[in-house]
PyMOL Python script that loads the backbone (N, CA, C, O; Angstrom):
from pymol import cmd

cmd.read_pdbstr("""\
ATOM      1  N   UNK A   1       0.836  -1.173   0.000  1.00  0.00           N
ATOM      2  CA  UNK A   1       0.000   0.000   0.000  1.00  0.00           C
ATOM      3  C   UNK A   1       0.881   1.235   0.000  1.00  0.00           C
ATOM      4  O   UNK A   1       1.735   1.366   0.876  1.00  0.00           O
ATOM      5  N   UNK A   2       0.729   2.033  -0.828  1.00  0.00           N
ATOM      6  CA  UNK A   2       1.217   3.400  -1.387  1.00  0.00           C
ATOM      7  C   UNK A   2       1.112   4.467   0.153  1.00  0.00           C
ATOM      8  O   UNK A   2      -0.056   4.653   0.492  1.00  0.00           O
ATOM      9  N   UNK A   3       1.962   5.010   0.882  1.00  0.00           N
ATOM     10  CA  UNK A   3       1.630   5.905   1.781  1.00  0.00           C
ATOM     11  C   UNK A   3       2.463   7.247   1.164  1.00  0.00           C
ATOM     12  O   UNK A   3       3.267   7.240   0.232  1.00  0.00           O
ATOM     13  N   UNK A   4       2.037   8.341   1.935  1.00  0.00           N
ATOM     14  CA  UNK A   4       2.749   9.576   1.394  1.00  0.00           C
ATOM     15  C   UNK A   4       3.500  10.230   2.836  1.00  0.00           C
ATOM     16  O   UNK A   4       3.046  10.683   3.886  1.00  0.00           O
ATOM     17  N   UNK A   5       4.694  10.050   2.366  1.00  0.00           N
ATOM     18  CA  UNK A   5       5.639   9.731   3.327  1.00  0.00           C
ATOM     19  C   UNK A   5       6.960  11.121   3.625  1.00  0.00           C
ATOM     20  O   UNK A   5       8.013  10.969   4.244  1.00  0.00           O
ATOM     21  N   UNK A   6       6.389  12.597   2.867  1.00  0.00           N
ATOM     22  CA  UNK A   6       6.937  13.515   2.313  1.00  0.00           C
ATOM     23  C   UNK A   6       8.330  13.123   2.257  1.00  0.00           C
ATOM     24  O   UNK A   6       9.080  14.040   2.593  1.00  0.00           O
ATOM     25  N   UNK A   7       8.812  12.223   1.990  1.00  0.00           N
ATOM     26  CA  UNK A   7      10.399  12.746   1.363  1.00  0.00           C
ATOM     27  C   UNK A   7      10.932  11.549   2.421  1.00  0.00           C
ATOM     28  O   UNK A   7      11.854  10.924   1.897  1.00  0.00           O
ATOM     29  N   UNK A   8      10.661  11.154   3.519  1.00  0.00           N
ATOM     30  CA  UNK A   8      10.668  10.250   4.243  1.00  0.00           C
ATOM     31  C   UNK A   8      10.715   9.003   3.681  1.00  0.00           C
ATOM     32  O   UNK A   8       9.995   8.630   2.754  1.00  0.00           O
ATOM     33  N   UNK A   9      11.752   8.202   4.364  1.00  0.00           N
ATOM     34  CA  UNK A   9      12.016   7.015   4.295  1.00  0.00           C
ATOM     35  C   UNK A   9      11.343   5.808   5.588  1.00  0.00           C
ATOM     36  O   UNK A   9      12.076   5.312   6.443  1.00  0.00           O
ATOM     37  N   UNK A  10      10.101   5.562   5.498  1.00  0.00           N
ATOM     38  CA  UNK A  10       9.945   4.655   6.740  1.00  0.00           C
ATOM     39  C   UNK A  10       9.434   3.208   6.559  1.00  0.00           C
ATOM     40  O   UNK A  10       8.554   2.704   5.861  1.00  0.00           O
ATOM     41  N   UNK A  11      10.737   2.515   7.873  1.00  0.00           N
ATOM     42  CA  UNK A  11      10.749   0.645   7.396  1.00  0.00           C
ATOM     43  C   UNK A  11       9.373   0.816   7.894  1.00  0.00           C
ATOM     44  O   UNK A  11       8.778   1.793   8.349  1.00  0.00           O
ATOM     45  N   UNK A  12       8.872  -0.999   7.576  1.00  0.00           N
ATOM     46  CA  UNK A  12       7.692  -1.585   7.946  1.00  0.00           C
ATOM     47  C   UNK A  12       7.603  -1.815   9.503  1.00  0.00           C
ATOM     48  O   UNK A  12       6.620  -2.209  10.132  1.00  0.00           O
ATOM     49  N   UNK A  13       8.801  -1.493   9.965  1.00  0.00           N
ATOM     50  CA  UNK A  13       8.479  -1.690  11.673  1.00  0.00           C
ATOM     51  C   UNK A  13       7.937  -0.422  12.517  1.00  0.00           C
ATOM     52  O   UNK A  13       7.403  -0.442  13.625  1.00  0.00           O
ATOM     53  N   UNK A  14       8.220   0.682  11.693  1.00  0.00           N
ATOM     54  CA  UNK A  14       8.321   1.983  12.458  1.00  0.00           C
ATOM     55  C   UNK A  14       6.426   2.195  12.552  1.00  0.00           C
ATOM     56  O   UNK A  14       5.874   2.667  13.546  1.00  0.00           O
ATOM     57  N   UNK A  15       5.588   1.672  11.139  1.00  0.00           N
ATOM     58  CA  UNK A  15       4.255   2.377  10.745  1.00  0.00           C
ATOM     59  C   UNK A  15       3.400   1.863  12.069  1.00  0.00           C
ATOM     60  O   UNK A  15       2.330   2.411  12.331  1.00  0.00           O
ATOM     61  N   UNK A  16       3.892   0.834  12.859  1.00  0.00           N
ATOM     62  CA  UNK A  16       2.780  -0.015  13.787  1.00  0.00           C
ATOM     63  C   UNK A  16       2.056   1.441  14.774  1.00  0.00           C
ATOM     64  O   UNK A  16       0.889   1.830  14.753  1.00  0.00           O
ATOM     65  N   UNK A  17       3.378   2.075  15.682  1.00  0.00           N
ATOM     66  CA  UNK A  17       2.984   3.153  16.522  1.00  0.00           C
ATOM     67  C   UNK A  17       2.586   4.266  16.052  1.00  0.00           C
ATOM     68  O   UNK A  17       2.431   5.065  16.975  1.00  0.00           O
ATOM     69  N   UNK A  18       2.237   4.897  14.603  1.00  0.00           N
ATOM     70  CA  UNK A  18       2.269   5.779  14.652  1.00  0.00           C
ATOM     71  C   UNK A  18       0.080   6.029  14.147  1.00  0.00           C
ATOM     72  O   UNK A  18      -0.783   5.321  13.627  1.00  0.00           O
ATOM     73  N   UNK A  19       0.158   7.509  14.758  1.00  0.00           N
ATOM     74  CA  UNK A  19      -1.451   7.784  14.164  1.00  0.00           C
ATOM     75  C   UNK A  19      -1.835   7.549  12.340  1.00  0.00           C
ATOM     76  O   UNK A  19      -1.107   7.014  11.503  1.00  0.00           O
ATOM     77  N   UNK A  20      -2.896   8.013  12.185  1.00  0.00           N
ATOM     78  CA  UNK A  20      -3.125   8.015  10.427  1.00  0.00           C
ATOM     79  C   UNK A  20      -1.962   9.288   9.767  1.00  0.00           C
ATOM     80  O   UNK A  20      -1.541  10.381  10.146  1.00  0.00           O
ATOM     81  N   UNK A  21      -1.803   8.506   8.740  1.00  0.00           N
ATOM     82  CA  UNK A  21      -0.475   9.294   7.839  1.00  0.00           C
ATOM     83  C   UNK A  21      -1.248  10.586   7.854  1.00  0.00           C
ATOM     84  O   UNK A  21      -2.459  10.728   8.023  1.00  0.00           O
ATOM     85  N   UNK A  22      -0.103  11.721   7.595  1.00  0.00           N
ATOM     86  CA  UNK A  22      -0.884  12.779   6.992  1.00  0.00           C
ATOM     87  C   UNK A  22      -1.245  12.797   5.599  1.00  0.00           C
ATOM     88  O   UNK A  22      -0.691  12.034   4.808  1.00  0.00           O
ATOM     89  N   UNK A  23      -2.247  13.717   5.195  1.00  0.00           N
ATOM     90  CA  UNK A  23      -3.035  14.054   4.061  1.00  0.00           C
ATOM     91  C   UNK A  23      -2.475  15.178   3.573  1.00  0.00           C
ATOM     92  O   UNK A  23      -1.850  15.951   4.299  1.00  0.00           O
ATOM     93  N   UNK A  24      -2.696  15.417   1.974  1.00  0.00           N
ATOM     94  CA  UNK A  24      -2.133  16.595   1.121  1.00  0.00           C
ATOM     95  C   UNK A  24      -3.049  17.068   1.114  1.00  0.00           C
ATOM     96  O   UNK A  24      -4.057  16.394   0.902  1.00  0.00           O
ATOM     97  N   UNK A  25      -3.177  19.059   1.444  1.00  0.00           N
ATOM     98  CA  UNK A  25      -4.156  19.410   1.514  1.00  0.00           C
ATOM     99  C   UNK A  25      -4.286  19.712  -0.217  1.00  0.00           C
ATOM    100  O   UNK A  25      -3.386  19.636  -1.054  1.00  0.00           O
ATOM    101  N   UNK A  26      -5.277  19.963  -0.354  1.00  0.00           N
ATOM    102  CA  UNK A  26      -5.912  20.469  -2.132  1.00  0.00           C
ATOM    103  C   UNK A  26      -4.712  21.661  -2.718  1.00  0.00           C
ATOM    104  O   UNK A  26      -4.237  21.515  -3.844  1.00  0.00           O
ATOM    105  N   UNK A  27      -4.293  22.832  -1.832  1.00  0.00           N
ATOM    106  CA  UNK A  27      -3.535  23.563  -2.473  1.00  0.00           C
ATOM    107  C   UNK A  27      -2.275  23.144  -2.558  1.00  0.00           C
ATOM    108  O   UNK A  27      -1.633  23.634  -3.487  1.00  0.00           O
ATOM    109  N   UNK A  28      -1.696  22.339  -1.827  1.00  0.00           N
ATOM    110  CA  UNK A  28      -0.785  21.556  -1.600  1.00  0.00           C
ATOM    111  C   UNK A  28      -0.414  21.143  -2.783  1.00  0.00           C
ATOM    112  O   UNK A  28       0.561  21.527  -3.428  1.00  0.00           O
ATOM    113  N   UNK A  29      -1.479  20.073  -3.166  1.00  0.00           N
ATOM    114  CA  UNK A  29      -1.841  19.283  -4.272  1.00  0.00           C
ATOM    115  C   UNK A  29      -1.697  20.157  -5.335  1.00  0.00           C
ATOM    116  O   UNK A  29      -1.025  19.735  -6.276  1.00  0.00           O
ATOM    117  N   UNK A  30      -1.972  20.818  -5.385  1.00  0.00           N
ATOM    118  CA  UNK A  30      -2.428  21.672  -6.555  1.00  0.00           C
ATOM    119  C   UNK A  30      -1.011  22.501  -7.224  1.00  0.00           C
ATOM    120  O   UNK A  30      -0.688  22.754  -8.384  1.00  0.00           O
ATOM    121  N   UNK A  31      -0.357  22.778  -5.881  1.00  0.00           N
ATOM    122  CA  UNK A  31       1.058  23.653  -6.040  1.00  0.00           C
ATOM    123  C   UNK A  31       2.449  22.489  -6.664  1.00  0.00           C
ATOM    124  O   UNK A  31       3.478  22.706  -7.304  1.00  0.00           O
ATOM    125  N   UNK A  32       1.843  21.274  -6.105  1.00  0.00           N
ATOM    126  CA  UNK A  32       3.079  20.190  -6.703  1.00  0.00           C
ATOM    127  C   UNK A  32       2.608  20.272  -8.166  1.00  0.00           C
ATOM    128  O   UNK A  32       3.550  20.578  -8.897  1.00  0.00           O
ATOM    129  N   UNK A  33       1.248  20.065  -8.937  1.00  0.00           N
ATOM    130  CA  UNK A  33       0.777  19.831  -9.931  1.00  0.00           C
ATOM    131  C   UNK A  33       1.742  20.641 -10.861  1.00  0.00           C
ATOM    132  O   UNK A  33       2.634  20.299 -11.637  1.00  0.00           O
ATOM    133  N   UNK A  34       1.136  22.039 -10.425  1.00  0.00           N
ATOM    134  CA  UNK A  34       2.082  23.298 -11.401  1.00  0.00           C
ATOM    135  C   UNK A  34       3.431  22.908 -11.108  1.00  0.00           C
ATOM    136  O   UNK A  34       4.022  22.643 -12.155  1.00  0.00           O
ATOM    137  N   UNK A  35       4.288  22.743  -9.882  1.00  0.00           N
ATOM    138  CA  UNK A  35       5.650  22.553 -10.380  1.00  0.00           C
ATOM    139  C   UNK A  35       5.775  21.946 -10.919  1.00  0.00           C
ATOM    140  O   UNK A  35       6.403  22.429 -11.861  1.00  0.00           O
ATOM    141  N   UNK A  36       5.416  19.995 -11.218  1.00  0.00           N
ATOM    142  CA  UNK A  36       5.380  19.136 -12.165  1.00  0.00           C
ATOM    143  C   UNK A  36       5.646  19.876 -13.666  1.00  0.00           C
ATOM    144  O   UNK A  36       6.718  19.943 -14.267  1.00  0.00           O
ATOM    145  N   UNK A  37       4.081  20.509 -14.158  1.00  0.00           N
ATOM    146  CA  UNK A  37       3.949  21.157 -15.523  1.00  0.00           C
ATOM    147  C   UNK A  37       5.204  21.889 -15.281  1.00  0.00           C
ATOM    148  O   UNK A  37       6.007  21.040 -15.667  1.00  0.00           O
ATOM    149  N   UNK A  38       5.817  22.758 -14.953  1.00  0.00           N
ATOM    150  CA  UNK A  38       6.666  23.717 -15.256  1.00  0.00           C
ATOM    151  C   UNK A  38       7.841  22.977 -15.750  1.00  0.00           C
ATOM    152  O   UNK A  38       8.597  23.627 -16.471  1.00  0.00           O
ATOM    153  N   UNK A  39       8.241  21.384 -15.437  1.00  0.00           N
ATOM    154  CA  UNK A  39       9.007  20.900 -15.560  1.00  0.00           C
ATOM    155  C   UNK A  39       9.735  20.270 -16.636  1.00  0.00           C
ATOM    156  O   UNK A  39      10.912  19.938 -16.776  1.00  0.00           O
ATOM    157  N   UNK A  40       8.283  20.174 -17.649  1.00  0.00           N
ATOM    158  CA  UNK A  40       8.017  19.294 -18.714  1.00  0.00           C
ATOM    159  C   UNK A  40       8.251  20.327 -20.157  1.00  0.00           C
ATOM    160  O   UNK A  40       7.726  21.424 -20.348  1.00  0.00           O
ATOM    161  N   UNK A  41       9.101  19.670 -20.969  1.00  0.00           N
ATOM    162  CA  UNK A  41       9.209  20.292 -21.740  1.00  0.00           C
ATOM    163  C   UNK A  41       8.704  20.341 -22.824  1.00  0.00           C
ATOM    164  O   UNK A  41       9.045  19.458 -23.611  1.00  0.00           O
ATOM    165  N   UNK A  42       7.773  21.308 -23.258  1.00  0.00           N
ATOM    166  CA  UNK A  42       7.050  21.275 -24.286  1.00  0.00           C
ATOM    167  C   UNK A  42       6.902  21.554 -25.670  1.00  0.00           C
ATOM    168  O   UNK A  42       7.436  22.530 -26.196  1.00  0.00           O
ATOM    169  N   UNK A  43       6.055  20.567 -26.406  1.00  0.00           N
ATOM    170  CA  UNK A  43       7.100  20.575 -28.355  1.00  0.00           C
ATOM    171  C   UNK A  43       7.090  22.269 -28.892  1.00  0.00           C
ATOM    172  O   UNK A  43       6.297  23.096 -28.439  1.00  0.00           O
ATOM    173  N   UNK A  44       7.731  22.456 -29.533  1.00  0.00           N
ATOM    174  CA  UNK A  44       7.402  24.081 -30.789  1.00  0.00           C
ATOM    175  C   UNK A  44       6.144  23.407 -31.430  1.00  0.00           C
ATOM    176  O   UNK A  44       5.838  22.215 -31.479  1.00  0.00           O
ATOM    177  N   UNK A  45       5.568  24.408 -31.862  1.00  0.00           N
ATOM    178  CA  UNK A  45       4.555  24.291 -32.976  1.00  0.00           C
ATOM    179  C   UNK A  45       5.121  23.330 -33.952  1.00  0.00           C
ATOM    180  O   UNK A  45       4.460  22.377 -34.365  1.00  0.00           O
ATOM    181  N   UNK A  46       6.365  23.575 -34.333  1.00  0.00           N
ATOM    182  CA  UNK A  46       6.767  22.813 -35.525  1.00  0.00           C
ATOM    183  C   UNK A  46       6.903  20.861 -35.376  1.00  0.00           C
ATOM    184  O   UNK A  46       6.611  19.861 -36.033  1.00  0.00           O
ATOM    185  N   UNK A  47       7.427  21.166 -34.293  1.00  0.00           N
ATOM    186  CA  UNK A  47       7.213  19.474 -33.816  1.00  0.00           C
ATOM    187  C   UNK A  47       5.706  18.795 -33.347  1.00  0.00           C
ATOM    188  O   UNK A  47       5.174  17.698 -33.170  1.00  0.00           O
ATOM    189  N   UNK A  48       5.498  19.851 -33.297  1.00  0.00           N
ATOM    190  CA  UNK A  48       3.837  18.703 -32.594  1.00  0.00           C
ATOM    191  C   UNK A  48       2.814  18.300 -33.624  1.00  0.00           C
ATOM    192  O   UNK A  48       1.911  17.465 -33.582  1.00  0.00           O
ATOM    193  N   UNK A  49       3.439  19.598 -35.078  1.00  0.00           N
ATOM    194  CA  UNK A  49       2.475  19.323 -36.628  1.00  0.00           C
ATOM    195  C   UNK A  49       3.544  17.739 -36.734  1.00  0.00           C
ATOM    196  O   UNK A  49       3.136  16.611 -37.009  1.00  0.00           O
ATOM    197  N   UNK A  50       4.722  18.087 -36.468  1.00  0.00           N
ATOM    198  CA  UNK A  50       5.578  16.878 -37.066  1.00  0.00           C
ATOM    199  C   UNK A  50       4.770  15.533 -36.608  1.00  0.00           C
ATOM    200  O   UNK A  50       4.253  14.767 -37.421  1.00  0.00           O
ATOM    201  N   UNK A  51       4.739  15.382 -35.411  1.00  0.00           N
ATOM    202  CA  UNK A  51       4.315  14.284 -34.611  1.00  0.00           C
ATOM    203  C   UNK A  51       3.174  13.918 -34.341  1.00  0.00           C
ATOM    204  O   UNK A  51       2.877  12.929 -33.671  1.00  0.00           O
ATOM    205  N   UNK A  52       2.191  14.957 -35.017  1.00  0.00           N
ATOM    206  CA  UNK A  52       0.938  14.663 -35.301  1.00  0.00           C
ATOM    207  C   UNK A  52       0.825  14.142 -36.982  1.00  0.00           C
ATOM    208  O   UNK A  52      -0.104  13.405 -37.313  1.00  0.00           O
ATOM    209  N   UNK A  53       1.595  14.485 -37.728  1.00  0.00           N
ATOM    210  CA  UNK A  53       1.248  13.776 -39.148  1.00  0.00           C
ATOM    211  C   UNK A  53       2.274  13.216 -38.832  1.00  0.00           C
ATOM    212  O   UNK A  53       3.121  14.078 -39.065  1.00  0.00           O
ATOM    213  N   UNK A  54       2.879  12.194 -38.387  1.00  0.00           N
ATOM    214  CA  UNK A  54       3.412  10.923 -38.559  1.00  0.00           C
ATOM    215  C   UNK A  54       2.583   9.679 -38.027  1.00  0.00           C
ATOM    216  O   UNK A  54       2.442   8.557 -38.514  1.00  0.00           O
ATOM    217  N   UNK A  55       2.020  10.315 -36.726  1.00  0.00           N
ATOM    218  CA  UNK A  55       0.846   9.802 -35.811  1.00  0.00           C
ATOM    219  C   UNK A  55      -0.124   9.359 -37.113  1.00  0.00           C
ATOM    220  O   UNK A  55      -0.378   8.168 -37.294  1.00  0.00           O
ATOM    221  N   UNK A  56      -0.657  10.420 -38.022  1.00  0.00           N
ATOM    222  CA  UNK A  56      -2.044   9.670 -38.678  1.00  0.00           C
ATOM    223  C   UNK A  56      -1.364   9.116 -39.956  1.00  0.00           C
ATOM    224  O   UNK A  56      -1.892   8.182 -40.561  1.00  0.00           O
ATOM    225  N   UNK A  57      -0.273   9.638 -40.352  1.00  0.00           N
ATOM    226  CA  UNK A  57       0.243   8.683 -41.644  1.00  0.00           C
ATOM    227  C   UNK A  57       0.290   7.173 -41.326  1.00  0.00           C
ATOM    228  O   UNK A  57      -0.053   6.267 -42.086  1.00  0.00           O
ATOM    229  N   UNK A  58       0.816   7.047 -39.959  1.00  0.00           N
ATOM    230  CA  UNK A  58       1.165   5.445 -39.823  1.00  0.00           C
ATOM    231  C   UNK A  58      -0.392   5.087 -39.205  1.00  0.00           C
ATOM    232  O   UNK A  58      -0.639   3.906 -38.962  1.00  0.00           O
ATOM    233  N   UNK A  59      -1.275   5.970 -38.993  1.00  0.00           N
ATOM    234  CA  UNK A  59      -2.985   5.023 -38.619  1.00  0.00           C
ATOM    235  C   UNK A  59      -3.195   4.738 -39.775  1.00  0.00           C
ATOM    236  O   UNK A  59      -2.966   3.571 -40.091  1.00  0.00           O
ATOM    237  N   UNK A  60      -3.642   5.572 -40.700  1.00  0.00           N
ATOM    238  CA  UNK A  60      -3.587   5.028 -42.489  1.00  0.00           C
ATOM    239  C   UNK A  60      -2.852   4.279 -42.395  1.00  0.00           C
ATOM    240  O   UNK A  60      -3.556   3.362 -41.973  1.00  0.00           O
ATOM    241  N   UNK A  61      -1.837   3.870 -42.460  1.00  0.00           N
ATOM    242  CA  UNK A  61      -1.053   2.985 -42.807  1.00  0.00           C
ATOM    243  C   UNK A  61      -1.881   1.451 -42.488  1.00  0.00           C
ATOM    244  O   UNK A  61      -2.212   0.537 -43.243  1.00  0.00           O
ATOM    245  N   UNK A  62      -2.014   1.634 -41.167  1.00  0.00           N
ATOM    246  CA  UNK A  62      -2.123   0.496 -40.585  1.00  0.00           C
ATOM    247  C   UNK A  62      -3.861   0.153 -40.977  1.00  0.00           C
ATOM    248  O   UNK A  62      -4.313  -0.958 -41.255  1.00  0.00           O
ATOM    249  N   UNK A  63      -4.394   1.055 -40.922  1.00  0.00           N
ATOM    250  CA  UNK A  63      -6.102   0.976 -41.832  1.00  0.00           C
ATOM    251  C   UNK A  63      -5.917   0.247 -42.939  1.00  0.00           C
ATOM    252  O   UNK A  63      -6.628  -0.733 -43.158  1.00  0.00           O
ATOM    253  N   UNK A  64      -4.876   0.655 -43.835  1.00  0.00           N
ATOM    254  CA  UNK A  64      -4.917   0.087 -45.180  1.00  0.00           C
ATOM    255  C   UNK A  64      -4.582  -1.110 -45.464  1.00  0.00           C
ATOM    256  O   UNK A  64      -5.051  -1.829 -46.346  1.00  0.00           O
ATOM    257  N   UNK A  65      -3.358  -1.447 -44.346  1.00  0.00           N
ATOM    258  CA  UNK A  65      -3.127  -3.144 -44.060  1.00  0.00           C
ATOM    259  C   UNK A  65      -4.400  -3.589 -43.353  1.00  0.00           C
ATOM    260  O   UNK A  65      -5.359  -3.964 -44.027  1.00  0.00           O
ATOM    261  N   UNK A  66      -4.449  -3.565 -42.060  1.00  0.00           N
ATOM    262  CA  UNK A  66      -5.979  -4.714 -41.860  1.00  0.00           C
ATOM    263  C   UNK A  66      -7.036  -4.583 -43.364  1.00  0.00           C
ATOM    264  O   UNK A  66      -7.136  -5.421 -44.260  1.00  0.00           O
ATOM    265  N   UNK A  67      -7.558  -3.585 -43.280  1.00  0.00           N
ATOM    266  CA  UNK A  67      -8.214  -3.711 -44.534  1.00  0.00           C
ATOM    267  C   UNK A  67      -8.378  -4.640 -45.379  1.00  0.00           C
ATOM    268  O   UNK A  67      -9.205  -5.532 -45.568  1.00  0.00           O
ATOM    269  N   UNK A  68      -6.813  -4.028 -46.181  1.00  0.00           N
ATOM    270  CA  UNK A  68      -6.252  -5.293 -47.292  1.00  0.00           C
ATOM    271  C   UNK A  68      -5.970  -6.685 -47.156  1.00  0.00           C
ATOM    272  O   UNK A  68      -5.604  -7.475 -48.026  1.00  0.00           O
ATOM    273  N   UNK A  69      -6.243  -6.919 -45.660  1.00  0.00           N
ATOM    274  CA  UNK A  69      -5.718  -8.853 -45.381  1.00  0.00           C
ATOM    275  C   UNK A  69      -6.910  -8.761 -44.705  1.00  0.00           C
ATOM    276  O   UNK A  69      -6.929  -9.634 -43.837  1.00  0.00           O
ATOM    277  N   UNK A  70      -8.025  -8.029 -44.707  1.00  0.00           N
ATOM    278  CA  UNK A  70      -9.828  -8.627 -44.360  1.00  0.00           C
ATOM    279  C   UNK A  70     -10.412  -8.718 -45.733  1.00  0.00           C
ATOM    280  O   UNK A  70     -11.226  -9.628 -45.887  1.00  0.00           O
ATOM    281  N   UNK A  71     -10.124  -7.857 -46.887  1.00  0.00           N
ATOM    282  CA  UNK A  71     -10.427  -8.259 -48.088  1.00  0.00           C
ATOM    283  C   UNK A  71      -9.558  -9.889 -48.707  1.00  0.00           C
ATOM    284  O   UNK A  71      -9.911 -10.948 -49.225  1.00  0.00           O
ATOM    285  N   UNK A  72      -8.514  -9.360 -48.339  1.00  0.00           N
ATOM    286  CA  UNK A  72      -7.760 -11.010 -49.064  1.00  0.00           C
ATOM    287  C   UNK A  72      -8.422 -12.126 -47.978  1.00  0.00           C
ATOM    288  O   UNK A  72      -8.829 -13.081 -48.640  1.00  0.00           O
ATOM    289  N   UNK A  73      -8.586 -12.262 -47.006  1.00  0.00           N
ATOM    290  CA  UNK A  73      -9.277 -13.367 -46.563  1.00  0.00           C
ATOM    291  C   UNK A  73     -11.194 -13.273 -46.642  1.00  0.00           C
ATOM    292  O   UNK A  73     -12.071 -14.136 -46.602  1.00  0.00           O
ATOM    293  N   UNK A  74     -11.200 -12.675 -46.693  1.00  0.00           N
ATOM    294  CA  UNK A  74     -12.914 -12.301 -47.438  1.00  0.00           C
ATOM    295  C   UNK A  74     -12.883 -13.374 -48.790  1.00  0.00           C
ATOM    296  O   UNK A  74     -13.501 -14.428 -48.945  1.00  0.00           O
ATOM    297  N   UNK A  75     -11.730 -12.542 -49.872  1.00  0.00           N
ATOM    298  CA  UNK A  75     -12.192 -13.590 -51.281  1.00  0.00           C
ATOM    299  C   UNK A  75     -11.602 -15.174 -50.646  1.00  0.00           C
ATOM    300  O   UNK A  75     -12.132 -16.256 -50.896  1.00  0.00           O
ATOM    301  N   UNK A  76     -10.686 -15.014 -49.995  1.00  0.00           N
ATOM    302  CA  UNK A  76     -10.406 -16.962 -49.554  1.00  0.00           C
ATOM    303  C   UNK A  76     -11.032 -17.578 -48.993  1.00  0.00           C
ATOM    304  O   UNK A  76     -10.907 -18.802 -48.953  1.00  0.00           O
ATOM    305  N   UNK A  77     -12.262 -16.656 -48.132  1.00  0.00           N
ATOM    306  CA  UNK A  77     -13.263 -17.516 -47.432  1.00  0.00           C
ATOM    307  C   UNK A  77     -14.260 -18.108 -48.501  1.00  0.00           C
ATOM    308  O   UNK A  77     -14.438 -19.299 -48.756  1.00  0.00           O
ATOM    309  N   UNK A  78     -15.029 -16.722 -49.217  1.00  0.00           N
ATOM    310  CA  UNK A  78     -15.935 -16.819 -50.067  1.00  0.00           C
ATOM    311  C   UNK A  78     -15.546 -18.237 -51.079  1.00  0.00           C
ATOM    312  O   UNK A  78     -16.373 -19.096 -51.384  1.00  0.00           O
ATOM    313  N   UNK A  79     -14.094 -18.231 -51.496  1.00  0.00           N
ATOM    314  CA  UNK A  79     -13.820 -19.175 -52.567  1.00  0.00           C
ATOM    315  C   UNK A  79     -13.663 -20.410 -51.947  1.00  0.00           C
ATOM    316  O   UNK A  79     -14.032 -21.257 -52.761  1.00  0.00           O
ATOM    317  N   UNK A  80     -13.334 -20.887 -51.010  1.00  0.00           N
ATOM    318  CA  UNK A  80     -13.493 -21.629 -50.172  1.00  0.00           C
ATOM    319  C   UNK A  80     -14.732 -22.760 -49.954  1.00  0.00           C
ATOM    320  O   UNK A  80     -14.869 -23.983 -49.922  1.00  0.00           O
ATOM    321  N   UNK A  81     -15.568 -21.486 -49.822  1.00  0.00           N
ATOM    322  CA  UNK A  81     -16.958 -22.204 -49.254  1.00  0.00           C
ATOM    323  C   UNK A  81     -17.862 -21.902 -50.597  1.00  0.00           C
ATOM    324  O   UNK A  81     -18.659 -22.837 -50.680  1.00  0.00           O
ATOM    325  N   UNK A  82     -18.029 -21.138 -51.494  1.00  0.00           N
ATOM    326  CA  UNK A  82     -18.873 -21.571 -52.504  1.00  0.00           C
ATOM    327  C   UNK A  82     -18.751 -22.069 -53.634  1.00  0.00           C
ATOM    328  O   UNK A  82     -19.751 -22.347 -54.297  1.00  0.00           O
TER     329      UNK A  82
END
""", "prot")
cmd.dss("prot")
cmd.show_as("cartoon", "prot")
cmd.util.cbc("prot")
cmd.orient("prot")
């Protein structure tokens, strides 16, 4: 079980005596959130068009294969059985 332990290191012998862990209050929460985001580095315009049309070139891609091997086993079923 996941406890929140601020920065703390505690063995499995120490948790027996102690009260309920503390809780993150909401702004708390909220203030780690934004440092997180601030952290992350985010694409230029130019990379995210990049990485968005490579993203749908290779879904086409992959549309056009299943597709094409549900049609080729379509005519092998059909020829198959009639």
């Amino acid at each position: 079980m996941a406890t929140d332990t601020h920065g703390e290191s505690v063995a499995k012998g120490d948790e027996k005596g102690k009260s309920a862990s503390k809780r993150t209050s909401p702004a708390l929460f909220v203030r780690q959130i934004v440092a997180e985001l601030r952290k992350v580095i985010w694409p230029t315009r130019s990379e995210l068009v990049t990485y968005t049309t490579v993203s749908l070139v290779f879904v086409a891609i992959m549309i056009a294969l299943v597709s094409g091997l549900d049609w080729v086993l379509q005519k092998g079923v059909f020829w198959l059985f009639t």
